[in-house]
C-alpha positions as CSV (number, residue, x, y, z in Angstrom):
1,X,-188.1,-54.7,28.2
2,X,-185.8,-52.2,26.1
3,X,-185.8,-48.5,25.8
4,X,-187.1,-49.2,22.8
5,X,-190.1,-51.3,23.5
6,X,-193.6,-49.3,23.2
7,X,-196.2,-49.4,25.7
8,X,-200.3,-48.6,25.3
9,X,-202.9,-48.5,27.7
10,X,-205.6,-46.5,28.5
11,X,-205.7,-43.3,30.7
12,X,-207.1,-44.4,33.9
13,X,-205.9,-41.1,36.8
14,X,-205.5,-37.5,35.8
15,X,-201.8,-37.2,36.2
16,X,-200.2,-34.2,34.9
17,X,-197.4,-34.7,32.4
18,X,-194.2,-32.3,31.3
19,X,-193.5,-31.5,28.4
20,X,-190.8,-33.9,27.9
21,X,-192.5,-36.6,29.2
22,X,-195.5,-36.0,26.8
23,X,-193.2,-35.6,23.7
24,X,-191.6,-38.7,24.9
25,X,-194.9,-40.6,25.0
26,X,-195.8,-39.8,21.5
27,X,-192.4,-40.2,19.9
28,X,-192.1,-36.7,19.3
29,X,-190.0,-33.7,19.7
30,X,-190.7,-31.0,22.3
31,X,-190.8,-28.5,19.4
32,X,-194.0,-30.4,18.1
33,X,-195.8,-30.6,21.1
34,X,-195.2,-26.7,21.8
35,X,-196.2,-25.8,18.2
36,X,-199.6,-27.9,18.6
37,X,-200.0,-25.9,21.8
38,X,-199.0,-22.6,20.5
39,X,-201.9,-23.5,17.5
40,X,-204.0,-24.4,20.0
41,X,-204.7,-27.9,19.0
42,X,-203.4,-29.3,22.6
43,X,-204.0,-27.9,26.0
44,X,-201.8,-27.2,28.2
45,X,-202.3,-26.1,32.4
46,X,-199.5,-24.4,34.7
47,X,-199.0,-26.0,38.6
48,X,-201.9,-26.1,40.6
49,X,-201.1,-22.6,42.7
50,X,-202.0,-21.1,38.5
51,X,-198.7,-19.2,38.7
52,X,-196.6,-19.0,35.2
53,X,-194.1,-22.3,35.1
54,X,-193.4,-25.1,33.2
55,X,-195.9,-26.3,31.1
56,X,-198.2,-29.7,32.2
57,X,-200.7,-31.7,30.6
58,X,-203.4,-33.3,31.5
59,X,-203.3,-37.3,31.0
60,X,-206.4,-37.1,28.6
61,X,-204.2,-35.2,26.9
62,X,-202.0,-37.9,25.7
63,X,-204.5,-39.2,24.0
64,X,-205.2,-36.4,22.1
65,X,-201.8,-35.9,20.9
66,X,-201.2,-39.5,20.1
67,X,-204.0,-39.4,17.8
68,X,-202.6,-36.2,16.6
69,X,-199.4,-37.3,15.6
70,X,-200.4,-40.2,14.4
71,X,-202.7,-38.9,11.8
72,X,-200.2,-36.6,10.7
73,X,-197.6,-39.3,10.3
74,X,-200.0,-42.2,8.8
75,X,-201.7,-40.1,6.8
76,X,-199.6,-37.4,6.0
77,X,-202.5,-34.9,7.3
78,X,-201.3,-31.5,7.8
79,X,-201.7,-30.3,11.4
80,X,-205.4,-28.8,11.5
81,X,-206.7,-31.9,9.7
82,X,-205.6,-33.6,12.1
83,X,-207.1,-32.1,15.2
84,X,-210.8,-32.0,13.1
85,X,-210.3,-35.5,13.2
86,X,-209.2,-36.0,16.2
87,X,-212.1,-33.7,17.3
88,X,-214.5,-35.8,15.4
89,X,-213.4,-39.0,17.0
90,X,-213.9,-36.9,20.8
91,X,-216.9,-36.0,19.9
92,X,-218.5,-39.2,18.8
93,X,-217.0,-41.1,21.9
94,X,-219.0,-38.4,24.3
95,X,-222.1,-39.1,22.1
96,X,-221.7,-42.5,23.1
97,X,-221.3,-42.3,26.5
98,X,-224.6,-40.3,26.9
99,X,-226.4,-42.6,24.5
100,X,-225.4,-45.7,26.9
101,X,-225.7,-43.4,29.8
102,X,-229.3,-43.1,28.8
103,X,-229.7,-46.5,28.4
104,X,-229.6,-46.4,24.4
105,X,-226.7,-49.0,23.6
């Protein structure tokens, strides 16, 4: 496996992620993770004592901001389009799991 190679999987812990390490992940730069933030598109938590420090996501969050950038690169989207969709897409997934929850597959 190269640098280069791309790997996918599903979220399965809830491990906090940097900044870096999230931009990484979605083959983006910082600068367009902290503007989705700063827009309030992505969440973002501090350390777990809640004091002011370097930023740190939430696994679930990678998710989020792969779809993200994806739509905006695939389809060209503009940034807020993008999170509606990817809202959209969040919100039908819950719906599901309380549909087969209840027992309604």
């Amino acid at each position: 496996m190269t640098s280069e190679d791309i790997l996918t999987g599903d979220v399965i812990d809830e491990a906090m992620l940097t900044l870096d390490e999230l931009a990484r992940a979605c083959s983006v730069e910082p600068r367009w993770v902290e503007l989705r933030v700063e827009a309030g598109l992505l969440a973002c938590a501090t350390d777990a004592t809640g004091a002011t420090g370097p930023w740190r996501f939430a696994s679930a969050q990678l998710v989020r901001a792969r779809r993200l950038a994806a739509l905006e690169r695939d389809f060209d989207a503009d940034e807020e389009l993008a999170a509606l969709v990817v809202d959209l897409i969040e919100e039908v997934q819950q719906l599901r799991a309380r549909l087969k929850a209840a027992g309604a597959d």
